[in-house]
C-alpha positions in Angstrom: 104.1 229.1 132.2 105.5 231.1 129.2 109.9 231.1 128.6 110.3 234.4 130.3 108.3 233.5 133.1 110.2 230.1 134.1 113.6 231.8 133.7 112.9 234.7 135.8 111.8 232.0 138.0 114.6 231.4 140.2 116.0 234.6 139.9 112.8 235.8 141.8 113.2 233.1 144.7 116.4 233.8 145.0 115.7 237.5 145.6 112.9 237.0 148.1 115.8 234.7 150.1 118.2 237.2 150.0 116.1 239.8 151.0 114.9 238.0 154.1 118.2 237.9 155.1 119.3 241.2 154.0 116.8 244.7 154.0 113.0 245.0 153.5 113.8 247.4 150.4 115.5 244.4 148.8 112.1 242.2 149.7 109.7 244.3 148.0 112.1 244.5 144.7 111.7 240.7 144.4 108.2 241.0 145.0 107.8 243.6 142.5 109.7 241.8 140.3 107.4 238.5 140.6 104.3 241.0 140.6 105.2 242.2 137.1 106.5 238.7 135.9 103.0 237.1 136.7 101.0 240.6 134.6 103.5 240.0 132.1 102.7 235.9 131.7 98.8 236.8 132.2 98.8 239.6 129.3 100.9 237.5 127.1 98.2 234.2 127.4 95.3 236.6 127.6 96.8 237.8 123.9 97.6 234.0 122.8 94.3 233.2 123.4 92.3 236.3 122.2 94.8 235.6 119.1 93.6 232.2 118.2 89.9 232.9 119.0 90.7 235.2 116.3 92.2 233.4 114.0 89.6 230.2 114.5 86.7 233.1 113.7 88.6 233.8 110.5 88.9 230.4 109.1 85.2 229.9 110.2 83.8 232.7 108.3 84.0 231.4 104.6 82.0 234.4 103.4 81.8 238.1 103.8 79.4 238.5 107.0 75.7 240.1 105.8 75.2 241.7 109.7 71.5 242.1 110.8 70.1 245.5 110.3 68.6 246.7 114.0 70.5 244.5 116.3 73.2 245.5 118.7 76.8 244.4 119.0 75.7 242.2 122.1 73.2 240.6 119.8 74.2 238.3 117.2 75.2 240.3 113.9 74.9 237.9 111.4 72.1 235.8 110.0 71.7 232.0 110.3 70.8 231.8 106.6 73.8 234.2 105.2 76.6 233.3 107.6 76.2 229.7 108.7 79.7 229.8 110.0 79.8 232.9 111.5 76.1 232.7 112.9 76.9 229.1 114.4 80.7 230.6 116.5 78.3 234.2 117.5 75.2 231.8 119.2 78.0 229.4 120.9 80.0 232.4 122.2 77.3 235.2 123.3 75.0 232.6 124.1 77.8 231.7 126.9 78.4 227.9 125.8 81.8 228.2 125.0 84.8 230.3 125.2 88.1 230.1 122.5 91.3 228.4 124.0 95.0 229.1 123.0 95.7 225.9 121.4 93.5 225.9 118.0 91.2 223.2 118.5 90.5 223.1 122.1 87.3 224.7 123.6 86.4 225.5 127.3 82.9 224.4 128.1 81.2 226.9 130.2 78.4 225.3 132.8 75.3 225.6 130.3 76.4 223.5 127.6 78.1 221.5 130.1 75.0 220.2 131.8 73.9 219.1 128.6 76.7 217.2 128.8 76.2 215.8 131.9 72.3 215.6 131.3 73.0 212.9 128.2 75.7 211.1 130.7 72.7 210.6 133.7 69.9 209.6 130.9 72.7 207.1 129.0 74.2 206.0 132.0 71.0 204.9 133.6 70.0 202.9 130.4 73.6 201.2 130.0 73.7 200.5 134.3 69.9 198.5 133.4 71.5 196.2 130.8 74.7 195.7 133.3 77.1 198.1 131.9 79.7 199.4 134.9 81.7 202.0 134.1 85.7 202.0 134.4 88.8 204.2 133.8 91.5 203.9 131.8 94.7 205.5 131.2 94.7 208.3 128.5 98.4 207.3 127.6 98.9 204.4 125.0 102.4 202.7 124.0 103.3 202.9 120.4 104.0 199.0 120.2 100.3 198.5 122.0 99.3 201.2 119.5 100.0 199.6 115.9 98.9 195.7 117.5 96.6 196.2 115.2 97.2 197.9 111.9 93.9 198.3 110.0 92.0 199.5 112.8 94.9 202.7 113.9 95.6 203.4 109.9 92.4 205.5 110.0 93.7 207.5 113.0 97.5 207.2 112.2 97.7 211.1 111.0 95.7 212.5 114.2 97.6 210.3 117.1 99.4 213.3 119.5 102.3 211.5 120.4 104.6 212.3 123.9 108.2 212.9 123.2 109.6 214.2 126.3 109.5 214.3 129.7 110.2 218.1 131.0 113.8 218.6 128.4 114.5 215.2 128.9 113.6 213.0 125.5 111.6 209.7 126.2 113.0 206.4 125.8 110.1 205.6 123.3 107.6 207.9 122.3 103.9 207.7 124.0 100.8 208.3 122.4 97.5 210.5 123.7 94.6 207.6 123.0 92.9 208.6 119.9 89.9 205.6 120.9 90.3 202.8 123.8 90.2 199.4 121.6 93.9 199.0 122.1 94.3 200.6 125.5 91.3 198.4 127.0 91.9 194.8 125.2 95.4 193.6 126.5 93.8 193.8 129.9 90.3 191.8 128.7 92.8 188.8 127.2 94.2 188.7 131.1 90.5 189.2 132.9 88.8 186.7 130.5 89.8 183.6 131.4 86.5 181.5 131.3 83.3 182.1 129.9 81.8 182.1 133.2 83.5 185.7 133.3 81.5 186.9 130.0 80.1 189.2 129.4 82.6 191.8 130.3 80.6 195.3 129.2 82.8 198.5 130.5 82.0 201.6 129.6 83.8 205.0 130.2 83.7 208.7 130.2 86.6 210.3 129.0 88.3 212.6 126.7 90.8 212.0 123.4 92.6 213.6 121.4 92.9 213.0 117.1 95.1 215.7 116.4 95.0 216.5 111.8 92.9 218.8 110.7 93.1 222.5 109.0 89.9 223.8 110.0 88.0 223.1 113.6 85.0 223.3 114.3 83.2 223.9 118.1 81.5 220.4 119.1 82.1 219.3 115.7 85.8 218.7 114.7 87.5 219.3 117.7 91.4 217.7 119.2 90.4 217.1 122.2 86.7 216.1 122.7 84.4 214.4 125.4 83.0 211.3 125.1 81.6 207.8 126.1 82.9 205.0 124.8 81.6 201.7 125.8 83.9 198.1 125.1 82.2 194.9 125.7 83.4 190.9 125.1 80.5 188.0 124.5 80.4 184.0 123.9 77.8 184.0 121.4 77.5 186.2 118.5 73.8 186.9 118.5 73.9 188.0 122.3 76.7 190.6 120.9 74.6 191.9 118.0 71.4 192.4 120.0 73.9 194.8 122.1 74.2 196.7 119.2 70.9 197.5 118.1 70.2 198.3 121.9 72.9 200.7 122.2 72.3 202.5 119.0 68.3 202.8 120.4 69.7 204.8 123.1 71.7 207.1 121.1 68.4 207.9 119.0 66.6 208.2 122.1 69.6 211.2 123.3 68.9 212.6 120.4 64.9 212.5 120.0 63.9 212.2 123.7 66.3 214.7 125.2 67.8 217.0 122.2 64.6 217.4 120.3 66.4 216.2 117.4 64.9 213.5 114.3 67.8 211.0 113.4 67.5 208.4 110.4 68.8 204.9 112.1 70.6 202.3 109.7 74.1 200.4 109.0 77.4 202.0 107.4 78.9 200.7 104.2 81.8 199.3 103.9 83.9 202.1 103.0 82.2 203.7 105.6 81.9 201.6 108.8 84.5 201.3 111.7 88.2 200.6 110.9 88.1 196.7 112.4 84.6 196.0 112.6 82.0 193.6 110.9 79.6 196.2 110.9 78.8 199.5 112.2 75.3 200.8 112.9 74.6 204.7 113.0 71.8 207.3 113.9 72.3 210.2 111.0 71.3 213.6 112.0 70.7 216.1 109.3 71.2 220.3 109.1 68.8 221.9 107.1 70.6 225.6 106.4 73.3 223.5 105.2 71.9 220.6 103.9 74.3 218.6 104.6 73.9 215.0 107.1 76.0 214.8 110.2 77.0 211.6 111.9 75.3 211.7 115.1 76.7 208.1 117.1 77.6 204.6 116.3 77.5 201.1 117.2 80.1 198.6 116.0 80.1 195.1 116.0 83.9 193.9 116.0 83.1 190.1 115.5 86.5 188.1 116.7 88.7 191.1 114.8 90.3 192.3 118.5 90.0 188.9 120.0 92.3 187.7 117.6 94.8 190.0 117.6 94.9 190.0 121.4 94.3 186.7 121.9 91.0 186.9 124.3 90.0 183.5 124.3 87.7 181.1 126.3 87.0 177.3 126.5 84.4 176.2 124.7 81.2 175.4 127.1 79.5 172.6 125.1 82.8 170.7 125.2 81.7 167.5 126.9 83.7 165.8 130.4 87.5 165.0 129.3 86.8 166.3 125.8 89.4 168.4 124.3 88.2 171.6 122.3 89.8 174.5 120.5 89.9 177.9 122.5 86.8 180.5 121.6 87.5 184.2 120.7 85.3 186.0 121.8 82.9 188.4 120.2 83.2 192.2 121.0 81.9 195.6 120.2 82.4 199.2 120.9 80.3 201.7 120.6 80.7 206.1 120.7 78.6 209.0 121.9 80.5 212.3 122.4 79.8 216.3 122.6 79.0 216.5 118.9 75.6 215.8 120.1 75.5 219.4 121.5 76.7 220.9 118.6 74.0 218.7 116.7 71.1 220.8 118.7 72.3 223.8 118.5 72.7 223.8 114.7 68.9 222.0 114.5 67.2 224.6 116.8 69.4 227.5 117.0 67.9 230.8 115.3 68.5 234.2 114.4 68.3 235.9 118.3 70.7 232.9 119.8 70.8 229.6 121.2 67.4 227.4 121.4 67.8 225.1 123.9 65.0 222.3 124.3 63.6 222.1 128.0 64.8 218.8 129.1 68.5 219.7 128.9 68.0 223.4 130.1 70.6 224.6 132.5 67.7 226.9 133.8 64.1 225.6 131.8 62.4 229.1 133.4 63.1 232.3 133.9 61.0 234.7 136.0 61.5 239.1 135.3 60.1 241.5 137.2 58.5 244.2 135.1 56.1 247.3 135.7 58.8 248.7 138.1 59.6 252.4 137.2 61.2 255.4 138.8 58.2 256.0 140.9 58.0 252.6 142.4 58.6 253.1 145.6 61.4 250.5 147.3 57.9 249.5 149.3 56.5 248.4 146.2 59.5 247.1 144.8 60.1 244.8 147.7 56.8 243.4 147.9 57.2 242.4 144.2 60.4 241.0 144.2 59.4 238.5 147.4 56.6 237.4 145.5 58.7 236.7 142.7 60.7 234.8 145.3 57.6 233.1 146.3 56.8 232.1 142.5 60.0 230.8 141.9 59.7 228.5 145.0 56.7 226.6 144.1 58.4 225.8 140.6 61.4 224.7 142.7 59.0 222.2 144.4 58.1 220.6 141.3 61.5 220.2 139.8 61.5 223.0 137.3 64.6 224.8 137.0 64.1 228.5 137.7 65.8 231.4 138.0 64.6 234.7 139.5 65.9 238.1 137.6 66.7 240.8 140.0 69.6 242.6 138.5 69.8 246.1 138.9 70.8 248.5 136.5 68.9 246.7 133.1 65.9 247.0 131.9 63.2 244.0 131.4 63.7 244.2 127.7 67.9 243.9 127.7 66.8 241.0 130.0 64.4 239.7 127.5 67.3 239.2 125.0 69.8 238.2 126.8 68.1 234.9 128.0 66.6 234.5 124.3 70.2 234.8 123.5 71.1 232.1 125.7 68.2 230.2 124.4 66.2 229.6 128.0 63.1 227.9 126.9 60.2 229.8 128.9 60.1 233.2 130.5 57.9 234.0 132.9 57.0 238.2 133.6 55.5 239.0 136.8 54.6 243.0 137.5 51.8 244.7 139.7 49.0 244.2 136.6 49.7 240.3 136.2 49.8 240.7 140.2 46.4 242.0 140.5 45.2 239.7 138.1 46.2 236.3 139.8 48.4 235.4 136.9 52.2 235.3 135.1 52.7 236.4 131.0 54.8 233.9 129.7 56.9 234.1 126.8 58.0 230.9 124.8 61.6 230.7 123.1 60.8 228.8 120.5 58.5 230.9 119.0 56.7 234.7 118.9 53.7 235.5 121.1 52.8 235.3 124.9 49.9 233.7 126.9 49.1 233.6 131.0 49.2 231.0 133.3 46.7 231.4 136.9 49.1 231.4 139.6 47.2 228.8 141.2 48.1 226.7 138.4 51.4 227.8 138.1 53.1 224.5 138.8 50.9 222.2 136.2 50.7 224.9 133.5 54.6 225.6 133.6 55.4 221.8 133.2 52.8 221.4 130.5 54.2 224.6 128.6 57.8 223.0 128.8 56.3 219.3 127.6 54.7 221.6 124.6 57.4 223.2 123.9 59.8 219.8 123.9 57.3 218.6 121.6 56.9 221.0 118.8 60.6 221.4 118.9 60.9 217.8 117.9 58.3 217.7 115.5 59.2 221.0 113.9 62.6 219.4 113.2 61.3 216.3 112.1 59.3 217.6 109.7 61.8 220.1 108.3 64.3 216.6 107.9 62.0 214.5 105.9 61.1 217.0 103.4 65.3 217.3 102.7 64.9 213.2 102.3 64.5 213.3 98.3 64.0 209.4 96.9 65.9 210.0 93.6 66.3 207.3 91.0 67.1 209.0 88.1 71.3 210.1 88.0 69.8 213.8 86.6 67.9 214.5 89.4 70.7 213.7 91.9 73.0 216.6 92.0 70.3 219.2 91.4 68.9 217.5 94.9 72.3 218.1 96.8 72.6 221.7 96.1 69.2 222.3 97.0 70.5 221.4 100.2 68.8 217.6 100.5 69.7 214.3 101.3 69.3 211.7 98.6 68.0 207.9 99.0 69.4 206.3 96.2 69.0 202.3 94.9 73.1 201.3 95.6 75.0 198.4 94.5 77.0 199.4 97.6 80.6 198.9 96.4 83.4 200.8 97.3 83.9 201.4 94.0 80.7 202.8 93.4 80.3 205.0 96.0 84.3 206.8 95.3 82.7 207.2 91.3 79.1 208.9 93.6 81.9 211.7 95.6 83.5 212.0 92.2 80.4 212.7 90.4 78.9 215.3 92.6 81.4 217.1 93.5 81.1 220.8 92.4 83.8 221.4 90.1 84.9 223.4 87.3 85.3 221.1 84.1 88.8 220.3 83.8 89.8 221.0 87.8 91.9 218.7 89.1 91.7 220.6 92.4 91.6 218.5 95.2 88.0 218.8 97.4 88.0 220.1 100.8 85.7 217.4 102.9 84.6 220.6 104.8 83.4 222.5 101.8 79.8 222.8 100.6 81.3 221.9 97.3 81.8 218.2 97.8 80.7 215.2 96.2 78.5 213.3 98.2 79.3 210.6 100.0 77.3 207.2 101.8 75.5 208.3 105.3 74.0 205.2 106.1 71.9 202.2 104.5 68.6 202.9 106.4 66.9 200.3 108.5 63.2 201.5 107.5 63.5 200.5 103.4 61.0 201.7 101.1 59.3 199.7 98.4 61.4 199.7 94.8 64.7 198.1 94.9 64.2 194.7 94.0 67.9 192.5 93.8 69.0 191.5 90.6 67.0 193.7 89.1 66.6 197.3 90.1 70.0 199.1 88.6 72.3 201.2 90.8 71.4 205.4 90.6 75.6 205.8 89.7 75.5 205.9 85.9 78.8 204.9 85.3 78.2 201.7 87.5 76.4 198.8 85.7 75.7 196.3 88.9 72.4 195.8 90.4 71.3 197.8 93.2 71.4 196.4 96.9 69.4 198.4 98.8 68.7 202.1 99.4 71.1 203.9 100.7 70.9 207.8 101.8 74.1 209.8 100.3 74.7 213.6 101.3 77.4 216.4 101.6 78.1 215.7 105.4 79.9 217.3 108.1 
């Protein structure tokens, strides 16, 4: 409720009393009065919201739009390749995934990205319930002195912690923070839970939102405030059983993305510099965007070792501790480990093309559509009625094997306006039924993914649907995949590096893997004029590369203590290949 509104507020209660007691005339002022108040708060966050839509579109758009010759305005105007930006905020928007909200930032998402959503939270949550997982739910509010328990790990989200000051006009005693993650909401409570190791493991998970508040530019599903998530928080005796959780989890974030999003991700460990304020180590899958060329961080797994035990004192007795013998307390060993909506945004950039959204089967608000065609002005509403209940009929038998289907039977378009508004919204397979495909036993299908159309017999219409869909999972896949190892470029010589990045590539580079080293790589690579001193926007195509993982699959040719490390200013040895890239 805007200012005005809540002033006029009382004044318009107060009215409607008095007019109860007084006339009917004096009634329907107050009414009109609260009528026009409410239009006036509507138009006012209509405007506030049309207004930062507006203003998100403009920072998005780093380049003067090249529109697409022969498209409509319902159609998206601007080309993947010309207008990344401005392509990627037109598919989210007419595709219907998403709508602008008044707080820059923020995103509304509409049902079909949202049962993506969902779809990831049944296949994860299925997986995690096997390996005896239960989800919880914590509170979203953290206290600043629970906050800061433990430095290193909040000092990377110090400058995007939302903090609560007040309570209506009144100021709080002490300030309250919106969780920015769950380590130091969740662990107070393991120390009290955990008080033997017969109560280990402790593996929680839960679905939530957070909030991590600094940043200049935003992005849909990528650099959002407020963003939806998973986050899972687990406590073990031994270290080993701990780090086999790791690996396990991160296998089911690749299998999100490859099994269910169609999308190739490289799996390996973070750096360093790179990995999980707090942790030991932190394992990744790494997605890549190929009209960009830049990598994007698709989900990791962290291993906190005794970090958070020993800050908040979750201890056990040791087991092997003979009768009567006395032995130190154990920490234990934790991790925590992240999925969140950036996997949508992931998809959409891997398979999304110039007509709209490309939405891989398995996660398909609707996998099928089925459109009457053939019907003209002389079809008589006979004919037209026949045709549209066996349309109904077709659409049942998919029903009865699990496909998702929907029938077409607006008025007032035509089949072709049809045709692009479900390519638009990227529905994998459309089916066309008129009276020639009725007369011939069959159904045209149209794939989304790419041009041309087949048939399928109706008596077959079941089987040759799903197999379609399976065929169409698959080649979206391995069309990506293919497209994101021919970006890998194994570079050993420092001339050859740069020249890689800005032909939009990924590098795999023998590392020494120091801090130092990889600050010198950014520094390096960056695109700058000599003599700028200009500091580098993270978000711009123009930065230096940074480390996006060390991958777990290794090539032959770094051998330790010999092979050098690719940085020419760095005289160590190299460690290991390690992929580098301008990243998201």
């Amino acid at each position: 409720m805007d200012t005005e509104m809540a002033d006029q507020t009382p004044a318009i209660n107060l009215g409607r009393a008095e007019g109860e007691k007084s006339s009917k005339s004096a009634q329907k002022k107050a009414e009109k009065q609260e009528r026009l108040a409410a239009q006036k708060a509507n138009k006012s966050a209509t405007n506030t919201t049309k207004e930062a839509s507006r203003s998100e579109a403009r920072n998005a758009v780093s380049k003067p739009s090249k529109k697409l010759e022969g498209v409509e305005l319902v159609g998206i105007t601007v080309a993947r390749e010309d207008d990344f930006s401005g392509w990627y905020q037109q598919v989210l928007t007419k595709g219907d995934f998403l709508d602008y909200y008044d707080i820059s930032g923020c995103y509304i998402l509409k049902p079909a990205s949202y049962f993506i959503w969902k779809k990831i939270q049944a296949w994860f949550g299925d997986k995690i319930e096997k390996i005896g997982v239960d989800d919880c739910a914590f509170p979203l509010f953290v206290s600043e002195e629970v906050l800061n328990r433990e430095k290193a790990h909040i000092e990377g989200f110090a400058a995007e912690v939302a903090w609560v000051t007040h309570a209506g006009k009144t100021p709080l005693e002490k300030k309250i923070a919106i969780r920015p993650t769950s380590e130091t909401v969740m662990y107070p409570y393991y120390a009290k839970w955990i008080r033997s190791h017969r109560d280990l493991p402790l593996r929680l998970n839960q679905w939530n939102s957070v909030v991590r508040w600094e940043f200049k530019h935003p992005q849909p599903f990528l650099r959002t405030r407020e963003f939806h998530w998973q986050e899972g928080h687990t406590a073990h005796l031994r270290q080993r059983e701990a780090q086999t959780e790791v690996r396990q989890i991160l296998e089911f974030y690749a299998g999100v993305y490859e099994q269910l999003l169609a999308v190739p991700v490289i799996r390996g460990r973070k750096t360093e510099k790179e990995k999980f304020a707090g942790a030991d180590y932190t394992e990744t899958v790494e997605g890549f965007i190929s009209t960009t060329g830049r990598g994007i961080q698709g989900g990791t797994s962290h291993h906190l070792g005794q970090n958070f035990s020993n800050m908040f004192g979750i201890t056990v007795e040791d087991p092997s501790g003979k009768e009567g013998e006395k032995k130190p307390p154990l920490n234990v060993f934790q991790n925590s480990w992240g999925l969140s909506t950036r996997t949508i945004g992931v998809m959409v950039m891997t398979h999304g093309d110039d007509r709209g959204l490309v939405v891989p089967p398995r996660v398909s608000r609707r996998q099928v559509v089925i459109v009457p065609v053939g019907i003209t002005a002389k079809t008589s509403e006979q004919d037209r009625a026949a045709l549209y209940e066996q349309v109904d009929a077709l659409a049942l038998v998919l029903k009865a094997a699990d496909i998702r289907v929907e029938t077409d039977l607006r008025e007032g378009y035509s089949p072709g306006w049809k045709f692009n508004d479900w390519e638009q919204k990227g529905l994998p397979l459309r089916l066309e039924f008129g009276p020639k495909d009725a007369a011939a036993h069959q159904v045209t299908t149209s794939r989304r993914d790419i041009e041309g159309k087949g048939t399928i017999q109706i008596s077959e219409l079941a089987t040759g649907v799903q197999g379609l869909l399976d065929t169409i999972q698959k080649d979206l896949y391995d069309r990506a995949d293919e497209k994101f190892k021919s970006h890998v470029k194994k570079i050993t010589n420092w001339d050859d590096f740069v020249p890689a990045l800005n032909s939009k590539n990924v590098c795999l580079i023998p590392s020494c893997l120091t801090e130092k080293c990889e600050d010198e790589i950014k520094d390096l690579s960056a695109r700058k004029e000599e003599n700028d001193d200009t500091p580098q926007d993270e978000r711009a195509p123009s930065m230096g590369a940074k480390s996006l993982c060390i991958p777990f699959d290794q090539p032959e040719g770094v051998v330790k203590g010999e092979t050098a490390c690719c940085n020419p200013q760095c005289k160590n040895k190299a460690e290991a290949w390690c992929l580098f890239g301008r990243s998201y």
